[in-house]
KENUDREN-894214 format. One record per residue (C-alpha): residue number from 1; x, y, z; residue in one letter. Coordinates in nm, 2 decimals. Layout:
! KENUDREN-894214
<r resi="NUM" u="X" v="Y" w="Z" resn="A"/>
...
This chain:
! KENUDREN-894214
<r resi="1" u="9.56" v="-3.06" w="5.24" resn="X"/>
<r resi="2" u="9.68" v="-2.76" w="5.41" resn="X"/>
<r resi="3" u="9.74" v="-2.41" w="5.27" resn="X"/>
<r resi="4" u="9.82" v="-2.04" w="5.38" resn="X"/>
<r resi="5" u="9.41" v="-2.06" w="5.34" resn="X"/>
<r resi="6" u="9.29" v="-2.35" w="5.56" resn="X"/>
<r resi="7" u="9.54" v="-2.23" w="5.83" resn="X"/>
<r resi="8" u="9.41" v="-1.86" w="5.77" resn="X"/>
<r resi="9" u="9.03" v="-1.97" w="5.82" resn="X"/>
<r resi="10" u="9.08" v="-2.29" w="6.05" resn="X"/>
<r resi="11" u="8.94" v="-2.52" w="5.76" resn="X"/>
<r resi="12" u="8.99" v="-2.88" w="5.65" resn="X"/>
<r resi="13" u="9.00" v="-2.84" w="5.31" resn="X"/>
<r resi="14" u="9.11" v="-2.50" w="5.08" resn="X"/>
<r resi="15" u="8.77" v="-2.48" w="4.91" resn="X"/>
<r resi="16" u="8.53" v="-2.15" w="4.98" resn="X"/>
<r resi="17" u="8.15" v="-2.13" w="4.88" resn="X"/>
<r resi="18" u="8.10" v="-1.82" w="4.75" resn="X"/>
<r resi="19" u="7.82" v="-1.56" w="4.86" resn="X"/>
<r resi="20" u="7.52" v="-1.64" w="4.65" resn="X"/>
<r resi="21" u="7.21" v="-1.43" w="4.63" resn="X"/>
<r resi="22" u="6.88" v="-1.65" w="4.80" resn="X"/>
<r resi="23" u="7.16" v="-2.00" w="4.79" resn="X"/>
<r resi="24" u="7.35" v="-1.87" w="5.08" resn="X"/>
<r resi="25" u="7.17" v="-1.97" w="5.38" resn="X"/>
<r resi="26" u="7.23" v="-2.13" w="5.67" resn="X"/>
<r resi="27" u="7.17" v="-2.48" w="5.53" resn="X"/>
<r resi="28" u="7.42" v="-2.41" w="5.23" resn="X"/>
<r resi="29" u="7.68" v="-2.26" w="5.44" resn="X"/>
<r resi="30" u="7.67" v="-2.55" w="5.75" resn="X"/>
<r resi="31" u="7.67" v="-2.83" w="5.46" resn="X"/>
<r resi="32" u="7.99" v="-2.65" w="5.31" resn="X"/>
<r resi="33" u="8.16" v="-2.64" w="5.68" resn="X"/>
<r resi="34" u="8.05" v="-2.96" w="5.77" resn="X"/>
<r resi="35" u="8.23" v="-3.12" w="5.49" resn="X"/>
<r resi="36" u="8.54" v="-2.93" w="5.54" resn="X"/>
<r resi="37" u="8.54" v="-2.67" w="5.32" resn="X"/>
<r resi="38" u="8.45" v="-2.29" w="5.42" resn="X"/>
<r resi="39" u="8.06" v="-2.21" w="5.40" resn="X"/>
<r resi="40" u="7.93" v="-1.86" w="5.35" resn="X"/>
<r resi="41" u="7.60" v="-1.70" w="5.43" resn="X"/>
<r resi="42" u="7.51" v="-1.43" w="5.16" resn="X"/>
<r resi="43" u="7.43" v="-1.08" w="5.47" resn="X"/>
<r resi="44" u="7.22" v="-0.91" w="5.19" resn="X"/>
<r resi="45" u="7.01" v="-1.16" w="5.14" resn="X"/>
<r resi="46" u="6.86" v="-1.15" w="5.46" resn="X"/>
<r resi="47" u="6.62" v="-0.79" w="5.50" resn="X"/>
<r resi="48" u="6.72" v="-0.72" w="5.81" resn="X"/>
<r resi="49" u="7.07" v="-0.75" w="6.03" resn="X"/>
<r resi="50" u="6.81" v="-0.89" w="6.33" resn="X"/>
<r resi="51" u="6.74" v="-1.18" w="6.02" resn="X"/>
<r resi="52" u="7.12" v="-1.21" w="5.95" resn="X"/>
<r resi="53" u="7.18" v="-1.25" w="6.32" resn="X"/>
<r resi="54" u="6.86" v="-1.49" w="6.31" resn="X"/>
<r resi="55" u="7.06" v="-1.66" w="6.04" resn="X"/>
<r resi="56" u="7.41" v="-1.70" w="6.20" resn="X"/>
<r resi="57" u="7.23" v="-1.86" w="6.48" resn="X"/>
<r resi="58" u="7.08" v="-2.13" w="6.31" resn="X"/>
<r resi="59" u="7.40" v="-2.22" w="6.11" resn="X"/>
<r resi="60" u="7.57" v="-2.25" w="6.46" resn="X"/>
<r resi="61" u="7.31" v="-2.49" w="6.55" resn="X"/>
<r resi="62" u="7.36" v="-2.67" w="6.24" resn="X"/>
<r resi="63" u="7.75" v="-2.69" w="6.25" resn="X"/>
<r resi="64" u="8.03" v="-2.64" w="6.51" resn="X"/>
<r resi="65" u="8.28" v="-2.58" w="6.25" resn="X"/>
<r resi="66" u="8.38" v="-2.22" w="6.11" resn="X"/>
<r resi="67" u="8.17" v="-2.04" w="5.84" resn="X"/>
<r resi="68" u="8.15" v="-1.67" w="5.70" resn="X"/>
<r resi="69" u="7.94" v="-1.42" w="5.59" resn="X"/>
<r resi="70" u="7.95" v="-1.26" w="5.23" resn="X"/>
<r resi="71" u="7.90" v="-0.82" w="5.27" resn="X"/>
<r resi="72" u="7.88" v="-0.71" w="4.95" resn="X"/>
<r resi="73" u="7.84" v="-0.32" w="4.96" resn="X"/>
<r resi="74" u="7.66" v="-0.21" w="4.62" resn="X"/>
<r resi="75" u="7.61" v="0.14" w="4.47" resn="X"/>
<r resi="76" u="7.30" v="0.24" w="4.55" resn="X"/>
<r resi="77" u="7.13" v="0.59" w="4.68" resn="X"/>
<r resi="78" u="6.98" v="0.35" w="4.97" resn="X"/>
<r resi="79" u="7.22" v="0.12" w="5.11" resn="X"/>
<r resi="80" u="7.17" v="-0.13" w="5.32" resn="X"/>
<r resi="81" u="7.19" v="-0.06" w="5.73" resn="X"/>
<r resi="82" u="7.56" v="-0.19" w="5.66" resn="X"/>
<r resi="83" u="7.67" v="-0.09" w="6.05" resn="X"/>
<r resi="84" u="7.39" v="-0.33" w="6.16" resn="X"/>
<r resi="85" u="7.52" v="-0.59" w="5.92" resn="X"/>
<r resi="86" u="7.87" v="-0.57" w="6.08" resn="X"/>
<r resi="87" u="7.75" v="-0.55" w="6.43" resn="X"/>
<r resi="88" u="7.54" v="-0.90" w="6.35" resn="X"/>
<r resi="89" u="7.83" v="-1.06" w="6.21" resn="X"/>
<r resi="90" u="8.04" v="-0.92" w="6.53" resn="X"/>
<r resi="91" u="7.81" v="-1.03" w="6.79" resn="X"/>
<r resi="92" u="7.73" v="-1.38" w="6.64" resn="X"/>
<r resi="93" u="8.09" v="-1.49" w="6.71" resn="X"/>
<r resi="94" u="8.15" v="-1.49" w="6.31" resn="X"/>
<r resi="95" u="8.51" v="-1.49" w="6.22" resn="X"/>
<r resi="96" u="8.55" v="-1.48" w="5.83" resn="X"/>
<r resi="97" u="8.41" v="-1.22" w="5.63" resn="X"/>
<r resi="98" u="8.38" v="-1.22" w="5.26" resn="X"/>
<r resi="99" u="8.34" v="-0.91" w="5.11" resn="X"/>
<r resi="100" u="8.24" v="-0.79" w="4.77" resn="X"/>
<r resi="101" u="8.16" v="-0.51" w="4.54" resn="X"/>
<r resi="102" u="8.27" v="-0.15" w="4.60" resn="X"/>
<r resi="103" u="8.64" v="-0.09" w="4.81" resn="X"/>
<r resi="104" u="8.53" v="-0.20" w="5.19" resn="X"/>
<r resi="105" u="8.76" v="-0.02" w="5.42" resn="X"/>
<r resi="106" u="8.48" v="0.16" w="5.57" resn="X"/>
<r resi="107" u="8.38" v="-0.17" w="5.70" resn="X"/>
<r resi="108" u="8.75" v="-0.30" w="5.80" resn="X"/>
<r resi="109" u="8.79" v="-0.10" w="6.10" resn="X"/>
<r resi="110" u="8.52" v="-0.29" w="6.33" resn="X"/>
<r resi="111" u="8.58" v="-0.65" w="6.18" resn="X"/>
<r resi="112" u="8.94" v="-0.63" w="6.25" resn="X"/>
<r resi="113" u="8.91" v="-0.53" w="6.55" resn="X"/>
<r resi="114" u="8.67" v="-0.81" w="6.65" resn="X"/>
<r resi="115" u="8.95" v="-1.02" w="6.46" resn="X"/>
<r resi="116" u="8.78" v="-1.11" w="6.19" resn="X"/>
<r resi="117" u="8.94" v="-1.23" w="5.89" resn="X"/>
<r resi="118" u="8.84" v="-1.04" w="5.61" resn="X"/>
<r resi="119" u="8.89" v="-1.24" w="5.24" resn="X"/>
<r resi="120" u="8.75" v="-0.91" w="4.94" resn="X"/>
<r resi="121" u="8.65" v="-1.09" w="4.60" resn="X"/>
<r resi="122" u="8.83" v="-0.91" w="4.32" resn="X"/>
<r resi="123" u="8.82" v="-0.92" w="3.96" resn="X"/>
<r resi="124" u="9.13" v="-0.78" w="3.81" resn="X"/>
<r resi="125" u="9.53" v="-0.75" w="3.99" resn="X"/>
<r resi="126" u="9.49" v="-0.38" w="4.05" resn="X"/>
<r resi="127" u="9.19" v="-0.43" w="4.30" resn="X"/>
<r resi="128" u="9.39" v="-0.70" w="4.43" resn="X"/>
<r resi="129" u="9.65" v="-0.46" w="4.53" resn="X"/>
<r resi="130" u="9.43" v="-0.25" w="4.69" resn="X"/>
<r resi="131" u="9.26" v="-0.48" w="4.89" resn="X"/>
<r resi="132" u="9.61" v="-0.60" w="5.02" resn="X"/>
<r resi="133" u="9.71" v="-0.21" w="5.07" resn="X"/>
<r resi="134" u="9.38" v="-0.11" w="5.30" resn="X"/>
<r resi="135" u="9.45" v="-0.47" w="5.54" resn="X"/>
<r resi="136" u="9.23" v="-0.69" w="5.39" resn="X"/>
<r resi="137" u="9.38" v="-1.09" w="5.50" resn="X"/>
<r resi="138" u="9.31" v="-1.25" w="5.13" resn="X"/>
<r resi="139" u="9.13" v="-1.19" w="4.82" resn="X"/>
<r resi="140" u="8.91" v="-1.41" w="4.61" resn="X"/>
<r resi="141" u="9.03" v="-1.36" w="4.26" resn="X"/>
<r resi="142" u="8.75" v="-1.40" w="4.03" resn="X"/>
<r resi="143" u="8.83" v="-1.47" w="3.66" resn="X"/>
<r resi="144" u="8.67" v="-1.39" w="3.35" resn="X"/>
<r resi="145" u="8.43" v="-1.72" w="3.38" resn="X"/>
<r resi="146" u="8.28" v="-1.66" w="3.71" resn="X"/>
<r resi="147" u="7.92" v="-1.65" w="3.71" resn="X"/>
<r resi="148" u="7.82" v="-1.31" w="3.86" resn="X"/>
<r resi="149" u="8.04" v="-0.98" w="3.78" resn="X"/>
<r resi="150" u="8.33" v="-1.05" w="3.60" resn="X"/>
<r resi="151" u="8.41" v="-0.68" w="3.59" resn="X"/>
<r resi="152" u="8.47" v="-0.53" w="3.26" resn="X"/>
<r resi="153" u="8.85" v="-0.63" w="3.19" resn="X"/>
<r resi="154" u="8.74" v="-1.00" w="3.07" resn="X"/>
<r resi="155" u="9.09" v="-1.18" w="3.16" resn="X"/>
<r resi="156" u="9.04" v="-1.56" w="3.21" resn="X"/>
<r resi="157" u="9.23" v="-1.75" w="3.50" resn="X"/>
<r resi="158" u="9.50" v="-1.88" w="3.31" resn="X"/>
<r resi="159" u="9.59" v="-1.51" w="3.29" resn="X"/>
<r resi="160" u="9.45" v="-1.35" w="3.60" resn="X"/>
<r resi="161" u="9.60" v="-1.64" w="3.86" resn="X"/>
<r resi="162" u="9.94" v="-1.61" w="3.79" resn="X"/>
<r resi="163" u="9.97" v="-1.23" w="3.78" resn="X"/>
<r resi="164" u="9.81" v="-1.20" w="4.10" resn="X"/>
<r resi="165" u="10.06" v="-1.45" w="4.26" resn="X"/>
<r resi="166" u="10.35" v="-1.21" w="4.05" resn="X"/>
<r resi="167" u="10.20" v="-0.92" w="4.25" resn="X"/>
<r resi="168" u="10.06" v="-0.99" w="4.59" resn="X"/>
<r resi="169" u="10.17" v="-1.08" w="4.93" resn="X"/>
<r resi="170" u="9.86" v="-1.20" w="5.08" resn="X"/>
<r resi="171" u="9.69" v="-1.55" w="5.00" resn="X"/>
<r resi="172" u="9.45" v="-1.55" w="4.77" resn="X"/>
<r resi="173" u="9.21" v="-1.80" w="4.62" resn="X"/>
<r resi="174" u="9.10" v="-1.86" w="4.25" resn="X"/>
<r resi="175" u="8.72" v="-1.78" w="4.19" resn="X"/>
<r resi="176" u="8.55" v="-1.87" w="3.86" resn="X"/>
<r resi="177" u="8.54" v="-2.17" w="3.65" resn="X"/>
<r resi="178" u="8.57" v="-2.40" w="3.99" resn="X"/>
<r resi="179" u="8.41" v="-2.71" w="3.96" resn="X"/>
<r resi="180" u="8.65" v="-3.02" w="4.04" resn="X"/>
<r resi="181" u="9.02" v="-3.19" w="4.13" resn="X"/>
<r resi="182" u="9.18" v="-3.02" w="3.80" resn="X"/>
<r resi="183" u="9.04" v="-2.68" w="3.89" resn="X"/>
<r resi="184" u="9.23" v="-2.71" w="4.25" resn="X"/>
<r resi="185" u="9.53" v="-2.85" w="4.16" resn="X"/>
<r resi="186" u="9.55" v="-2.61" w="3.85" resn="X"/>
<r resi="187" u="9.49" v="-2.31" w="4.13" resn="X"/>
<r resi="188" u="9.75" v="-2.41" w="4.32" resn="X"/>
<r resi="189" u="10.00" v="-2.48" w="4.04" resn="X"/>
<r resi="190" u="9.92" v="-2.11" w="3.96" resn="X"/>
<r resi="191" u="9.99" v="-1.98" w="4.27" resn="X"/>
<r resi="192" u="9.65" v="-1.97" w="4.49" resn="X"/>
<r resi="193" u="9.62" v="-2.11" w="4.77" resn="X"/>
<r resi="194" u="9.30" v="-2.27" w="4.74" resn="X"/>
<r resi="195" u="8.99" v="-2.22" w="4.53" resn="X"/>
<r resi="196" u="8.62" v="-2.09" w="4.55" resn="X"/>
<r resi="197" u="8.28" v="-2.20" w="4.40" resn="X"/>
<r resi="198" u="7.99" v="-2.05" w="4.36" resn="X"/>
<r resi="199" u="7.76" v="-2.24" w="4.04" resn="X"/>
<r resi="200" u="7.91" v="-2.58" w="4.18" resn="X"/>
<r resi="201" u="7.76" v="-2.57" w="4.51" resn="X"/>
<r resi="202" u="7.45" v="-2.45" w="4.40" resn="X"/>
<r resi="203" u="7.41" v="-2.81" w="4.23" resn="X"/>
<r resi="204" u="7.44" v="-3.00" w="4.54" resn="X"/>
<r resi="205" u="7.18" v="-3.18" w="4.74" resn="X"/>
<r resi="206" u="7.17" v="-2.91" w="5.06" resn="X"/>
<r resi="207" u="7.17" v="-2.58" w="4.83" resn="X"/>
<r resi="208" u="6.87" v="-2.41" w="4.98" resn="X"/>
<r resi="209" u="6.71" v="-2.37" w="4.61" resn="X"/>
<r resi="210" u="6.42" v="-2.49" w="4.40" resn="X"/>
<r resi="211" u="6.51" v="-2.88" w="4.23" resn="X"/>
<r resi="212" u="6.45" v="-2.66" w="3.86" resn="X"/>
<r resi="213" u="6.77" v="-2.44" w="3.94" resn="X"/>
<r resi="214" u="6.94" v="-2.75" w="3.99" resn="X"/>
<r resi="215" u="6.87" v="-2.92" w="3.68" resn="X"/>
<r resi="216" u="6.92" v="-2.61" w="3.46" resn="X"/>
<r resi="217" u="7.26" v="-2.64" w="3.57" resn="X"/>
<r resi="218" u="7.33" v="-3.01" w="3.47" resn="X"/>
<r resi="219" u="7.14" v="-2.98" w="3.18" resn="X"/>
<r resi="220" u="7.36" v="-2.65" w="3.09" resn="X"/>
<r resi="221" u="7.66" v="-2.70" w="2.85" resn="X"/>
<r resi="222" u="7.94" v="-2.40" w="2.88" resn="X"/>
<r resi="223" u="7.80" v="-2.21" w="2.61" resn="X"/>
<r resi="224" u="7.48" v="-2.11" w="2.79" resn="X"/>
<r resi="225" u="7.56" v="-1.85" w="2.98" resn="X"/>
<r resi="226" u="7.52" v="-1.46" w="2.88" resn="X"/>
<r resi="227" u="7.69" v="-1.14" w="2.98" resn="X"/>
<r resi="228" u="7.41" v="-0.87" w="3.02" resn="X"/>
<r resi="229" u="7.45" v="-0.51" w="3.11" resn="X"/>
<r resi="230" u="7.77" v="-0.48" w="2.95" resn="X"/>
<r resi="231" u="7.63" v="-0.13" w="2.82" resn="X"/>
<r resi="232" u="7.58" v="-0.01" w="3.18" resn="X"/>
<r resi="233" u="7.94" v="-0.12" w="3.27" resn="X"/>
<r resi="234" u="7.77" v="-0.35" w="3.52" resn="X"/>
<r resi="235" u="7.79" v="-0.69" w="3.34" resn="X"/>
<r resi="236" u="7.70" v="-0.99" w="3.45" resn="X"/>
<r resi="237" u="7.72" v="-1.34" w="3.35" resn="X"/>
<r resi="238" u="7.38" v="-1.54" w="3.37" resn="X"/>
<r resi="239" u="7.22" v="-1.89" w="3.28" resn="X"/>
<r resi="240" u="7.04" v="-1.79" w="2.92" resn="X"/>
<r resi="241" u="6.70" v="-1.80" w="2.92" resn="X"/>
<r resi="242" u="6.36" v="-1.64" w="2.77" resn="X"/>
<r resi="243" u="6.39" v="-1.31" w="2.99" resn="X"/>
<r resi="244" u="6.80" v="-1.30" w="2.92" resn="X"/>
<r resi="245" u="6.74" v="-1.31" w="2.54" resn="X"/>
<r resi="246" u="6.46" v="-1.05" w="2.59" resn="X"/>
<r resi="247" u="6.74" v="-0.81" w="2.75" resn="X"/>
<r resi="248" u="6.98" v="-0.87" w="2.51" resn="X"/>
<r resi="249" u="6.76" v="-0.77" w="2.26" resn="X"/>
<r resi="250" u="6.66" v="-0.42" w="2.40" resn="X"/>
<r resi="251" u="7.05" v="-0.36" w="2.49" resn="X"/>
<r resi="252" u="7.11" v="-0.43" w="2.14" resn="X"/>
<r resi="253" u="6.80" v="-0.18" w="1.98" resn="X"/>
<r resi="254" u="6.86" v="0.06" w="2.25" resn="X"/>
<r resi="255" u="7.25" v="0.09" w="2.18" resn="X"/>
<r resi="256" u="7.40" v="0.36" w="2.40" resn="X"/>
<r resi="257" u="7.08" v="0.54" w="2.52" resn="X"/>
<r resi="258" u="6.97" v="0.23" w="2.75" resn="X"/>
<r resi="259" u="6.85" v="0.27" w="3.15" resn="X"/>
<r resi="260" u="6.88" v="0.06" w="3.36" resn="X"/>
<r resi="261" u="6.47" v="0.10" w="3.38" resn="X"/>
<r resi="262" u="6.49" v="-0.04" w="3.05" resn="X"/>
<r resi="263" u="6.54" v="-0.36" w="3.22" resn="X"/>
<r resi="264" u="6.44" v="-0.33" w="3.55" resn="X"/>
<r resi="265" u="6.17" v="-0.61" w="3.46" resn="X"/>
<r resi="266" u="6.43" v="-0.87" w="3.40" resn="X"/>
<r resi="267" u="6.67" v="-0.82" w="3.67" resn="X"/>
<r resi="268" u="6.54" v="-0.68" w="4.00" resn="X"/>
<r resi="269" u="6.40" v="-0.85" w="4.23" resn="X"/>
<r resi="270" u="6.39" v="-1.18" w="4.05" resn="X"/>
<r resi="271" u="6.61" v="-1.43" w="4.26" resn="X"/>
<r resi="272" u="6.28" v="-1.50" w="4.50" resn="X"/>
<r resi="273" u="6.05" v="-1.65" w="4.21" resn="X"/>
<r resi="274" u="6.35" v="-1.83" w="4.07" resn="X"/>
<r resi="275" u="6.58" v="-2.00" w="4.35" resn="X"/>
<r resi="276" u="6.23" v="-2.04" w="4.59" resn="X"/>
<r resi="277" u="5.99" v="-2.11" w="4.34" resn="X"/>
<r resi="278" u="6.18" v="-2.27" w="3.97" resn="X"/>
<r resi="279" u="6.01" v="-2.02" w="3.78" resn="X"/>
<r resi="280" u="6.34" v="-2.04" w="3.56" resn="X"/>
<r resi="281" u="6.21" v="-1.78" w="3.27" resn="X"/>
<r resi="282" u="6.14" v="-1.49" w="3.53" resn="X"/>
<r resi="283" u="6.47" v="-1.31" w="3.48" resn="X"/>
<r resi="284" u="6.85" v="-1.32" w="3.48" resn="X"/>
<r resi="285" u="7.02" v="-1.50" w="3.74" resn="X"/>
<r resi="286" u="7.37" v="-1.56" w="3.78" resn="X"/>
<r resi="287" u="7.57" v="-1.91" w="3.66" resn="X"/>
<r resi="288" u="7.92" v="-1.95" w="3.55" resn="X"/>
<r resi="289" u="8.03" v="-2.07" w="3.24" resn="X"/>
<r resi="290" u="8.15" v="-2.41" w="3.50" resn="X"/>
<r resi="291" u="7.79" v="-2.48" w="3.44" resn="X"/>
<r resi="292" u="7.94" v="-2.72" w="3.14" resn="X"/>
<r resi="293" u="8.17" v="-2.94" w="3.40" resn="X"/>
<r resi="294" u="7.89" v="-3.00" w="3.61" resn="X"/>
<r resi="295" u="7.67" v="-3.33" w="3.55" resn="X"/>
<r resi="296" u="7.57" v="-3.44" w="3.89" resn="X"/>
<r resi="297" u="7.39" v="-3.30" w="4.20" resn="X"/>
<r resi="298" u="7.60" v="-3.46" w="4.49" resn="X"/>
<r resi="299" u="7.60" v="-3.32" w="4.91" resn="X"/>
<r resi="300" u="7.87" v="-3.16" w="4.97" resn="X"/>
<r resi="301" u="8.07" v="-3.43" w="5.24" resn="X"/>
<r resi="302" u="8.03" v="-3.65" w="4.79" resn="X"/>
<r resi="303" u="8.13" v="-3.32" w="4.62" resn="X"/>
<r resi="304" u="8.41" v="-3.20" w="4.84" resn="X"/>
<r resi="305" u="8.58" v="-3.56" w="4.91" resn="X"/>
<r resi="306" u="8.52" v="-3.63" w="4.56" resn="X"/>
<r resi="307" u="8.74" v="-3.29" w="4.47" resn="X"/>
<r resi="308" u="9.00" v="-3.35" w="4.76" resn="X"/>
<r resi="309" u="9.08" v="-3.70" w="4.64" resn="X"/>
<r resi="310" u="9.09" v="-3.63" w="4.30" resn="X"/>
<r resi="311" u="9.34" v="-3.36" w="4.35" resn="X"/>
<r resi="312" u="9.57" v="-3.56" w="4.59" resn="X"/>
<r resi="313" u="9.53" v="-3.82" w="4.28" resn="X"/>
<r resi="314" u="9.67" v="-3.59" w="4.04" resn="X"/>
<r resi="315" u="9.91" v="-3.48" w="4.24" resn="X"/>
<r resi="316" u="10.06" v="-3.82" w="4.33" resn="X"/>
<r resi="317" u="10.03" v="-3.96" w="3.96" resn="X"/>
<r resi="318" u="10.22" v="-3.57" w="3.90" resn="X"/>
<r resi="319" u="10.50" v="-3.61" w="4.13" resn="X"/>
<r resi="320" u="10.56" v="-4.01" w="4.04" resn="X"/>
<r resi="321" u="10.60" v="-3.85" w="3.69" resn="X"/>
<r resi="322" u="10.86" v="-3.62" w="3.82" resn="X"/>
<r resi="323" u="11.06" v="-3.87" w="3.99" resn="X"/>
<r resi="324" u="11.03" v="-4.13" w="3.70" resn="X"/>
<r resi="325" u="11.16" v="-3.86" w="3.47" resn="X"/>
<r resi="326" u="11.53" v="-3.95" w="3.28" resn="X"/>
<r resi="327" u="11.78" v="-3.69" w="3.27" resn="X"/>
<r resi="328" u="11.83" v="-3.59" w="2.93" resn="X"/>
């Protein structure tokens, strides 16, 4: 299936795995690639840039196919040695990079002119814009149902897709609510040009992460996810559990007046004891509301096959509709 996107990024298939906190390494990323699709290892994850270069070296050893690296660039009074992320990315030959967060042209410049293709994960049509004004190549357009920041304007796909394809000139993706051959074909029908997932390949044999993550997502239904920190104007949607309800319940008492110290216990530095170790209770982590369309935990060659002929299914059954069709 080819698209704007798989020509963009030299792929099989138009299907991205997202940048995912302690699930992008180079296993997930390699397993994504090596199936066709576009794998991503998560920079921030790593400590270091000498660890993300570590890292982009052993996904090359594990696949000869192309695969990214998720920057996200966060608001903090110590960021990370971002210029040392960049140059690891240069130098390892990477030539896709998916960023996130806050506006990235500082970081253009450099990857651009190492010819990287630069894909900016958005969450409303006016970011969108911008990302196309400043020279990013694409944009990952993340709806309302995307596990992770959904921003604070809450518009679902069905809404989002097609007014970014009213608006922009650039390819973009669909991001959020991903899970199978519907979810393609509907993205393309809606103007994308392709689709990424994040809570899907997480339940997949080769995501880097403890078996308990896996089966809280299967045993998930789509109304167990959570949006916390909606008060801070930093929400994010998670996978419900004992330390999600405990948050909710201070950002609920403490109304207006809460710190983000209020609940520093259930989000920071949590993703270790969860992904690594399955302590599933230890704090918020993020899982889209997809989590109710997803029942299985194939690899990725089962999950993306699976997707590609289920679309070109849809498509055919689609098109043998159109031509059967009667004038009225």
């Amino acid at each position: 299936m080819k698209t704007a996107i798989t020509e963009m990024f030299g792929i099989q298939h138009p299907i991205i795995q997202g940048g995912m906190h302690y699930v992008g390494f180079a296993e997930m990323a390699a397993a994504v690639s090596n199936a066709g699709g576009l794998g991503i290892i998560t920079g921030l994850t790593q400590k270091t840039p000498q660890d993300l270069a570590n890292e982009i070296a052993r996904c090359k050893d594990m696949t000869d196919k192309p695969f990214g690296v998720n920057i996200t660039i966060l608001p903090t009074l110590t960021p990370p040695d971002y210029p040392g992320i960049v140059k690891a990315v240069i130098d390892g030959g990477v030539k896709v990079v998916e960023t996130a967060g806050r506006n990235p042209v500082d970081l253009l410049g450099p990857l651009k002119d190492a010819g990287i293709k630069v894909i900016h994960k958005c969450t409303s049509v006016r970011h969108s814009l911008k990302a196309q004004e400043i020279g990013c190549d694409a944009v990952s357009v993340d709806g309302f149902e995307c596990g992770g920041h959904p921003g604070e304007d809450d518009i679902p796909n069905f809404i989002l897709l097609p007014r970014a394809a009213d608006e922009l000139e650039i390819p973009f993706v669909s991001s959020g609510g991903m899970a199978d051959g519907r979810s393609l074909v509907a993205s393309l029908a809606m103007g994308a040009q392709g689709m990424n997932m994040g809570t899907r390949f997480i339940a997949t044999k080769e995501a880097p992460v403890h078996d308990n993550v896996k089966a809280a997502i299967v045993a998930a239904s789509e109304l167990d996810t959570r949006l916390v920190m909606r008060p801070l104007r930093n929400t994010e949607r998670v996978m419900t559990n004992a330390a999600v309800e405990r948050l909710l319940e201070k950002e609920k008492r403490l109304g207006d007046d809460i710190k983000f110290e209020d609940i520093i216990e259930e989000v920071a530095g949590v993703y270790p004891s969860i992904m690594m170790e399955g302590e599933m209770d230890k704090g918020a982590w993020s899982c889209g509301m997809v989590a109710g369309l997803i029942n299985d935990v194939p690899t990725c060659q089962e999950l993306i096959d699976r997707i590609i002929n289920e679309a070109e299914d849809i498509l055919a059954k689609m098109n043998a509709m159109a031509r059967d069709k009667v004038p009225a």
